[in-house]
LOZAMI-262657 format. One record per residue: residue in one letter; residue number from 1; x, y, z of N, C-alpha, C in turn. Coordinates in Angstrom, 3 decimals, padded with zeros to 6 digits. Example, Ala and Ser with C-alpha at 12.3 -4.5 7.8 and 13.67 -1.06 7.14 Angstrom:
BEGIN
r residuo=a num=1 n.u=013.190 n.v=-005.690 n.w=007.800 ca.u=012.300 ca.v=-004.500 ca.w=007.800 c.u=013.200 c.v=-003.300 c.w=007.800
r residuo=s num=2 n.u=012.850 n.v=-002.250 n.w=007.080 ca.u=013.670 ca.v=-001.060 ca.w=007.140 c.u=012.900 c.v=000.030 c.w=007.870
end
This chain:
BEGIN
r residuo=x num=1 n.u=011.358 n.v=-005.719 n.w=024.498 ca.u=012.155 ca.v=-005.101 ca.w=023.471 c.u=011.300 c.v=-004.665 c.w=022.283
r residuo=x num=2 n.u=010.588 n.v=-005.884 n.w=021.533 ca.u=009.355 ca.v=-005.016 ca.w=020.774 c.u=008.822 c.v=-003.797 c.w=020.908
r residuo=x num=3 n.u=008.236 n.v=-003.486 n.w=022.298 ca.u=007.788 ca.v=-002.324 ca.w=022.686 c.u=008.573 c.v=-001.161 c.w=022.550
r residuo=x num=4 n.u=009.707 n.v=-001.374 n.w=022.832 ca.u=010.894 ca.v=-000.120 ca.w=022.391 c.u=010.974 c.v=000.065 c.w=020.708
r residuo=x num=5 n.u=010.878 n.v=-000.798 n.w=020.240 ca.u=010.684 ca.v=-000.998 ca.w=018.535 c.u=009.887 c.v=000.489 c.w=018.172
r residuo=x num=6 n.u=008.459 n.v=-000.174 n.w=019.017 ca.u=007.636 ca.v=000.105 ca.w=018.049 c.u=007.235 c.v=001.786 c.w=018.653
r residuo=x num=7 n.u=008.063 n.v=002.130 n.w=019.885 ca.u=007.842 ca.v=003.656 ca.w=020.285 c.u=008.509 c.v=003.918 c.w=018.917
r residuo=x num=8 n.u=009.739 n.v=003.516 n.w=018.861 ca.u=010.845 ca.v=004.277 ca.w=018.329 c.u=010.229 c.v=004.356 c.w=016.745
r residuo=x num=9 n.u=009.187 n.v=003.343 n.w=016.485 ca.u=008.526 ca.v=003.793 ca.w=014.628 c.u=007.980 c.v=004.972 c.w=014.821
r residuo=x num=10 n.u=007.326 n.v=004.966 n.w=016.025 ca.u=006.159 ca.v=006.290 ca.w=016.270 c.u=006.549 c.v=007.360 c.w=016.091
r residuo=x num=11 n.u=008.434 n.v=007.216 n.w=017.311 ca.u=008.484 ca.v=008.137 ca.w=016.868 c.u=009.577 c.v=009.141 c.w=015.702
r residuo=x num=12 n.u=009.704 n.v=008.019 n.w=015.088 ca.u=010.316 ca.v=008.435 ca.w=013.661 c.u=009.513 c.v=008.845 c.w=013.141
r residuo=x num=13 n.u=008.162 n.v=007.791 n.w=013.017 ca.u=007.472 ca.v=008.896 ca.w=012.015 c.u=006.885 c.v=010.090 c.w=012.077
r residuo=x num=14 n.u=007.320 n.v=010.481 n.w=013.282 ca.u=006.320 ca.v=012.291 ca.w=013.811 c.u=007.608 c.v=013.033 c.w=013.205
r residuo=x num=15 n.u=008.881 n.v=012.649 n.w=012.768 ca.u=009.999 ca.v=013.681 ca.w=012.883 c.u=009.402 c.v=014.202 c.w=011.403
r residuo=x num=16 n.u=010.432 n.v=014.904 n.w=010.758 ca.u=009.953 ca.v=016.009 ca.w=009.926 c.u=011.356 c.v=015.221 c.w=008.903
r residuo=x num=17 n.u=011.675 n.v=014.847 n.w=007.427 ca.u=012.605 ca.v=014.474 ca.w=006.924 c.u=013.335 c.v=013.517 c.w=007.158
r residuo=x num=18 n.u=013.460 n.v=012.966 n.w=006.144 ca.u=013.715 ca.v=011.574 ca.w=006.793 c.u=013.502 c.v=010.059 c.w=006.636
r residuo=x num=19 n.u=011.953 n.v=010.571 n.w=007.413 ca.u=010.905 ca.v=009.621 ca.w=008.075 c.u=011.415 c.v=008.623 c.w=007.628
r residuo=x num=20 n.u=010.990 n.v=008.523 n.w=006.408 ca.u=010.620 ca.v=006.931 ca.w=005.442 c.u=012.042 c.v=005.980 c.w=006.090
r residuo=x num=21 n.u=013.316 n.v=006.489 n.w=005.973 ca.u=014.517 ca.v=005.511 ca.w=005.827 c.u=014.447 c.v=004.989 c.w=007.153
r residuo=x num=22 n.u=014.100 n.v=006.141 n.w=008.126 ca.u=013.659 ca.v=005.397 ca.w=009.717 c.u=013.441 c.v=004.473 c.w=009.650
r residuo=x num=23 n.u=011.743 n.v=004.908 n.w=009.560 ca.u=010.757 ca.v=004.022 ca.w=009.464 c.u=011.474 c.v=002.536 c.w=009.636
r residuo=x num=24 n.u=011.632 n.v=002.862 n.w=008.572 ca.u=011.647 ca.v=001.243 ca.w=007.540 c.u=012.703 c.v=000.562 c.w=008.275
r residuo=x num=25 n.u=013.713 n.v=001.230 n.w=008.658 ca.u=015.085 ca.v=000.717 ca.w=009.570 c.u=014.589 c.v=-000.090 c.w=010.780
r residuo=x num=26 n.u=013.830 n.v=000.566 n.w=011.419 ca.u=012.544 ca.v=000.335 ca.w=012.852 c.u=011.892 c.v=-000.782 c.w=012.659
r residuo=x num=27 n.u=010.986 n.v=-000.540 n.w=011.461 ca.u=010.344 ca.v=-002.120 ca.w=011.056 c.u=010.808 c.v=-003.264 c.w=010.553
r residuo=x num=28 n.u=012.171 n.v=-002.917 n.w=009.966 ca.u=012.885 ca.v=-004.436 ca.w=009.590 c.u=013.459 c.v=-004.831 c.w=010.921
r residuo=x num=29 n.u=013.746 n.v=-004.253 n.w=011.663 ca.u=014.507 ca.v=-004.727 ca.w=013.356 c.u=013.290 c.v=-005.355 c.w=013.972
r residuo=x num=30 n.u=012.193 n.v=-004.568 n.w=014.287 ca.u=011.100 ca.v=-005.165 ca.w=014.638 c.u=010.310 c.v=-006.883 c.w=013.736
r residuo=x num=31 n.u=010.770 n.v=-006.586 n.w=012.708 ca.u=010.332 ca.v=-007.695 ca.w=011.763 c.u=011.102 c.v=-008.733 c.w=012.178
r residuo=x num=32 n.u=012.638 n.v=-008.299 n.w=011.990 ca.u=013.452 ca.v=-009.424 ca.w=012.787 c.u=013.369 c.v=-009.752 c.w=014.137
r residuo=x num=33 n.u=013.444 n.v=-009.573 n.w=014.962 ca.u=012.787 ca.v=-009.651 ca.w=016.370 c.u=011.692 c.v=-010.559 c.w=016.355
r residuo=x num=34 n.u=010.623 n.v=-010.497 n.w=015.960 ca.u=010.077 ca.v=-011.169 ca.w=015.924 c.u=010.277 c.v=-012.539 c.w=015.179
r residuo=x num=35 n.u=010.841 n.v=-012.839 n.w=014.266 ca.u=011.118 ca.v=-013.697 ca.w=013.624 c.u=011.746 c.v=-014.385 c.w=014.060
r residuo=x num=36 n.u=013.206 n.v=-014.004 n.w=015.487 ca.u=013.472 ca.v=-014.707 ca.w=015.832 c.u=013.204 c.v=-015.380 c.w=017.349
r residuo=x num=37 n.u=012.093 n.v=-014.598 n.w=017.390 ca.u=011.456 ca.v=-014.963 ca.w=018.590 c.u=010.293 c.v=-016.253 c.w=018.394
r residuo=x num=38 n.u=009.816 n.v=-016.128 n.w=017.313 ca.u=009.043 ca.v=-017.553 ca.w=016.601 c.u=009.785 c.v=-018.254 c.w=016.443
r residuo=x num=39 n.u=011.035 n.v=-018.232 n.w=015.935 ca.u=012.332 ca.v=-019.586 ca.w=016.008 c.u=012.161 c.v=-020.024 c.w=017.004
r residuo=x num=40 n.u=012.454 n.v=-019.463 n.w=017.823 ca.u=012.882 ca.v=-020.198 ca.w=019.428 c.u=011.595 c.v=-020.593 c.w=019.970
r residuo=x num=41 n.u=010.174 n.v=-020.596 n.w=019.848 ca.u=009.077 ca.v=-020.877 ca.w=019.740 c.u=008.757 c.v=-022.215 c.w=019.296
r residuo=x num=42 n.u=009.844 n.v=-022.041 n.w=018.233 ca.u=009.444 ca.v=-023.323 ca.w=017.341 c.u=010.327 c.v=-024.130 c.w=018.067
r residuo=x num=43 n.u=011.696 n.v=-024.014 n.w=018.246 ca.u=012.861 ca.v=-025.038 ca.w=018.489 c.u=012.349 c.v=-025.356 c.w=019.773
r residuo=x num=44 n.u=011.545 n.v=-024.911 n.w=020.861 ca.u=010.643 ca.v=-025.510 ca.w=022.373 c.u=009.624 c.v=-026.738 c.w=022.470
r residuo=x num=45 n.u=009.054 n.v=-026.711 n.w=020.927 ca.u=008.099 ca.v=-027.596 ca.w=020.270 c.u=008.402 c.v=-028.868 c.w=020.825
r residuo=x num=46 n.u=007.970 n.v=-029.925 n.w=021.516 ca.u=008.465 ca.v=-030.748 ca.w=021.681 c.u=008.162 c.v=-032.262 c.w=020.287
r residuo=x num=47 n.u=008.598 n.v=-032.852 n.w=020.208 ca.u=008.836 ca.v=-033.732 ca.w=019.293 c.u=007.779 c.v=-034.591 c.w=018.961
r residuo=x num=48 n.u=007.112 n.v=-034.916 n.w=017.850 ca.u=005.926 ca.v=-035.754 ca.w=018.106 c.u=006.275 c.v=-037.186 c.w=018.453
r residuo=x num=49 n.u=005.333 n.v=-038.037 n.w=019.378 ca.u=005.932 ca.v=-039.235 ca.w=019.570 c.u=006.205 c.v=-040.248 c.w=018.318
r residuo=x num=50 n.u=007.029 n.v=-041.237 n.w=018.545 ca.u=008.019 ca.v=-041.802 ca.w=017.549 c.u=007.087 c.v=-043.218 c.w=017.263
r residuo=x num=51 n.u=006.052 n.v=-043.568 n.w=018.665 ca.u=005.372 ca.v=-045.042 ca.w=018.384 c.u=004.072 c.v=-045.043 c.w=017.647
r residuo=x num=52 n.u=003.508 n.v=-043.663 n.w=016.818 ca.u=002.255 ca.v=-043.658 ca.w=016.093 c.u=002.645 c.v=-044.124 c.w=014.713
r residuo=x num=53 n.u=002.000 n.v=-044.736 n.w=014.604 ca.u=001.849 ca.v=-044.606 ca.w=012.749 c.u=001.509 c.v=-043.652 c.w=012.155
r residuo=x num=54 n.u=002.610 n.v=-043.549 n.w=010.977 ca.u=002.093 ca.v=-042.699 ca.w=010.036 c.u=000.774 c.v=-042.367 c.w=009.199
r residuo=x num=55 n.u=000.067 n.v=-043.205 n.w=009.356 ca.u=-001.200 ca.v=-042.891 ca.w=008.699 c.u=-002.038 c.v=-042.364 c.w=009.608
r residuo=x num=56 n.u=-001.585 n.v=-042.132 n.w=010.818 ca.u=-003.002 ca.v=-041.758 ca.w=012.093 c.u=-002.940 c.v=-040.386 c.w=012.058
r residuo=x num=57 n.u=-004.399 n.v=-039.832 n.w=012.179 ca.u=-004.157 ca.v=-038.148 ca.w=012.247 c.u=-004.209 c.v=-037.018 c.w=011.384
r residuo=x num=58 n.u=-003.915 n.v=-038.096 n.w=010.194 ca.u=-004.008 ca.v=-037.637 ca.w=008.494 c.u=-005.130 c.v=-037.088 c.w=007.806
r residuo=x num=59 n.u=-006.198 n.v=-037.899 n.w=007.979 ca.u=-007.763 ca.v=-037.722 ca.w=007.778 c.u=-008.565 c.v=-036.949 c.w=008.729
r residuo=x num=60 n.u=-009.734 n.v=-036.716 n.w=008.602 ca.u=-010.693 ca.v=-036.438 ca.w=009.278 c.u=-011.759 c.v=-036.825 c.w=009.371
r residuo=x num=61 n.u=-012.427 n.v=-037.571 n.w=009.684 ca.u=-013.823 ca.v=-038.233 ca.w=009.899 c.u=-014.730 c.v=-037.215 c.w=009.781
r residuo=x num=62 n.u=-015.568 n.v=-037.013 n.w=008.773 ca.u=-016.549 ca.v=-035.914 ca.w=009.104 c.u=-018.167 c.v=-036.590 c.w=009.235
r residuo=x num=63 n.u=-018.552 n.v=-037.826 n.w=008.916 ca.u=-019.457 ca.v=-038.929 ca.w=008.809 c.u=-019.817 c.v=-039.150 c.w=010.528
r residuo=x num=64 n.u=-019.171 n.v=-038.802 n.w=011.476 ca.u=-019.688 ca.v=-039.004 ca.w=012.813 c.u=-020.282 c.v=-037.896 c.w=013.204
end
């Protein structure tokens, strides 16, 4: 679906008058699209485990 997005900026912006309100119509759909395609990206994440302590992981050892 992106890919249809981003013909359709191309080809708004070759038309003659206009353009700009296209445009911009094209790239906020595309903007959204993506945005909610990183949601669902995120909500797949699986959960970090529940038996670490909180202090592990925090730091970085740079001395080794």
């Amino acid at each position: 679906m992106a890919v249809n997005l981003v013909n359709g900026a191309s080809a708004a912006l070759n038309q003659q008058g206009g353009t700009n309100a296209v445009a911009i119509t094209v790239l906020k759909k595309a903007i959204a699209l993506q945005a909610q395609s990183a949601a669902q990206l995120l909500q797949t994440l699986p959960a970090p485990p529940a038996g670490k302590p909180p202090h592990l992981g925090n730091h970085l050892d740079t001395l080794a």
